[in-house]
ROMI-676556 format. One record per residue (C-alpha): x, y, z. Coordinates in Angstrom, 3 decimals, decimal comma, m for minus. Each point is the difference from the previous one (the first is absolute). Layout:
x;y;z
X;Y;Z
...
***
This chain:
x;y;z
21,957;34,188;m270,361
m1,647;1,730;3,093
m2,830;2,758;0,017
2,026;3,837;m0,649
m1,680;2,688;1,099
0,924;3,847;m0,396
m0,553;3,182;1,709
0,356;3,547;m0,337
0,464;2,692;1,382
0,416;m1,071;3,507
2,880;1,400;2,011
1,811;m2,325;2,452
m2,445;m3,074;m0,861
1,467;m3,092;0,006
m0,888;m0,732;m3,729
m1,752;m3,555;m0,377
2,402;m2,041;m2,643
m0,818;m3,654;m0,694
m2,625;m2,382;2,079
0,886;m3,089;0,012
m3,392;m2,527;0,803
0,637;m3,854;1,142
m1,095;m1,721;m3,953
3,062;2,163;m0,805
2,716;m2,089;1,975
2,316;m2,004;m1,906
0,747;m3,524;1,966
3,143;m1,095;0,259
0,829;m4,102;0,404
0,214;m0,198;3,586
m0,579;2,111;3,092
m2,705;2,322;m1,749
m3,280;1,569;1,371
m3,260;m2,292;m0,977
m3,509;1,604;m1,152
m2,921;0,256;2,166
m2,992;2,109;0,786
m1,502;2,166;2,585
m3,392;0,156;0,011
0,380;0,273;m4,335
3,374;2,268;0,391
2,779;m2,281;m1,627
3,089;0,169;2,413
3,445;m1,638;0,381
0,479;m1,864;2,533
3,627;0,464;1,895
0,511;m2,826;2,312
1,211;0,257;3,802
2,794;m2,400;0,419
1,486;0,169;m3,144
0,987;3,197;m2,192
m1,734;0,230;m3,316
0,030;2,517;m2,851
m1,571;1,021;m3,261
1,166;2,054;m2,303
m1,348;3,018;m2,317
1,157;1,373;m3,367
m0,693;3,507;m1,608
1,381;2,528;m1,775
0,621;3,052;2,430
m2,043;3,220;m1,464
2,141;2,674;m2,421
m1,046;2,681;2,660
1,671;m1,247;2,970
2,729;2,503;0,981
2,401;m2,741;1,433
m0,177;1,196;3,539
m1,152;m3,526;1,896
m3,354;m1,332;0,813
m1,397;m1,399;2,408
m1,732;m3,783;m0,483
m3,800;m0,084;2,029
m0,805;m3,478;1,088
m3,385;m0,243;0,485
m0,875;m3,147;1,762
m2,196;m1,733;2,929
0,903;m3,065;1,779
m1,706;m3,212;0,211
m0,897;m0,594;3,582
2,433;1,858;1,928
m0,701;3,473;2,108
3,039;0,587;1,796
3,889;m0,149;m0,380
1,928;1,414;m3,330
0,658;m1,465;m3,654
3,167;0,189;m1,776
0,000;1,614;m3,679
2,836;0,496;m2,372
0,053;1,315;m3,412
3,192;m0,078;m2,840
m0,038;1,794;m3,473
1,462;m1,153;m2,964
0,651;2,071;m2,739
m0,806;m1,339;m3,631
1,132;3,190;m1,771
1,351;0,059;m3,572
3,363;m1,896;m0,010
m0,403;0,216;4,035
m0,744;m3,799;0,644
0,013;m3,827;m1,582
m3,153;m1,205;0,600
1,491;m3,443;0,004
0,820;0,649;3,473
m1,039;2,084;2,874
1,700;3,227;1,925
m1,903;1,151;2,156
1,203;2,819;2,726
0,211;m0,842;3,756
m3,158;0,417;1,482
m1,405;2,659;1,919
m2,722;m0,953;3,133
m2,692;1,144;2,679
m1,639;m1,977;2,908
m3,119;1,316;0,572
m2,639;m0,925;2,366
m2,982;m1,788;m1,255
m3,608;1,314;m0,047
m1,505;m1,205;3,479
m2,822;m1,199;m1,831
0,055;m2,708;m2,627
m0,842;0,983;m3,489
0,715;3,360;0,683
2,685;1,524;m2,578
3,495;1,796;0,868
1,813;1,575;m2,163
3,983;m0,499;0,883
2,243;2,363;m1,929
3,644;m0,277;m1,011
1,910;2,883;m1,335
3,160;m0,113;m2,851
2,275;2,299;m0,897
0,312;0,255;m3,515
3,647;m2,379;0,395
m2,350;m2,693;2,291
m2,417;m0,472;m3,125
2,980;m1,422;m2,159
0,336;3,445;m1,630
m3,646;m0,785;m2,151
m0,414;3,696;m1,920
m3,372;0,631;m1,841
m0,627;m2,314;m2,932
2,050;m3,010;1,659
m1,337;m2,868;0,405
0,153;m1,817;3,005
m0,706;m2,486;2,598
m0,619;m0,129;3,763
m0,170;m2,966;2,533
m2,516;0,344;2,806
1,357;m2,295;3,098
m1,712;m0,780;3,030
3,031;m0,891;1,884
m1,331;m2,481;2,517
2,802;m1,583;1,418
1,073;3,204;1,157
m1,939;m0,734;3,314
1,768;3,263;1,874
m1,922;2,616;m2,282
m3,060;m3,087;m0,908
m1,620;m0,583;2,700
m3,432;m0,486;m1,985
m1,819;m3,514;0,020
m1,983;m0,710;m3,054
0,210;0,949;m4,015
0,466;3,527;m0,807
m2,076;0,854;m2,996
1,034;2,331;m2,504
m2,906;1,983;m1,420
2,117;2,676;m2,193
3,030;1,258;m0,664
0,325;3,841;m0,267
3,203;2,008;m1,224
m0,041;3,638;0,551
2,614;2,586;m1,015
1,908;0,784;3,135
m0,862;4,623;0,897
***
């Protein structure tokens, strides 16, 4: 389960919940993200012509308010320095009585297509925002699961060339 971190007293921060780091990622038969470094940072490696995922469980923290988050995608690319990469995120809610863990449900997902860094190496952090309804309904205390998709063969909002690496996974409760 990721990193939770509190804070207090802060008006209008968006409140750090759960950091997800790459050793965290759960692999799933086919068309996941593979380990590698940077320099000694372990990454995941998304490739460019084919979309791959990994996936992340936790139990959502008691003091969320239920009002959406927003998912922080902190990640540098490979080789490339110009054109965009194509993330998507889905939630799945693991609540009590809420899912069979035999099988998956996860909500449609939710994307951005940001530009990369114009220098290799260099970290971005792209950030996707869910209502409350977007993130499969997870309340504080749920567990849950979330797929992290570098949609490659969406080659309108990809334009990238190389692996995206995946450095961290931040989720923040939305202001």
């Amino acid at each position: 389960i990721g990193h939770v971190t509190a804070t207090s007293g802060c008006i209008g921060c968006q409140r750090t919940l759960i950091v997800f780091k790459p050793n965290q990622g759960e692999a799933h038969a086919s068309a996941y993200a593979t380990f590698d470094t940077r320099n000694t940072h372990l990454v995941l490696d998304f490739d460019a012509t084919a979309d791959e995922f990994v996936m992340f469980s936790g139990v959502m923290p008691r003091s969320y308010a239920g009002g959406g988050v927003r998912v922080n995608i902190h990640y540098a690319m490979t080789t490339a320095t110009t054109g965009t990469v194509r993330w998507e995120v889905k939630w799945e809610r693991i609540g009590d009585g809420a899912q069979d863990i035999d099988a998956d449900g996860f909500a449609a997902a939710v994307g951005v297509n940001p530009t990369v860094p114009g220098t290799s190496g260099f970290l971005d952090i792209a950030t996707i925002t869910f209502t409350h309804a977007q993130m499969d309904l997870v309340s504080g205390g749920e567990g849950f699961r979330i797929q992290v998709i570098r949609k490659a063969t969406d080659t309108t909002n990809d334009t990238a060339a190389g692996d995206a690496e995946l450095w961290a996974i931040e989720i923040q409760e939305a202001p």
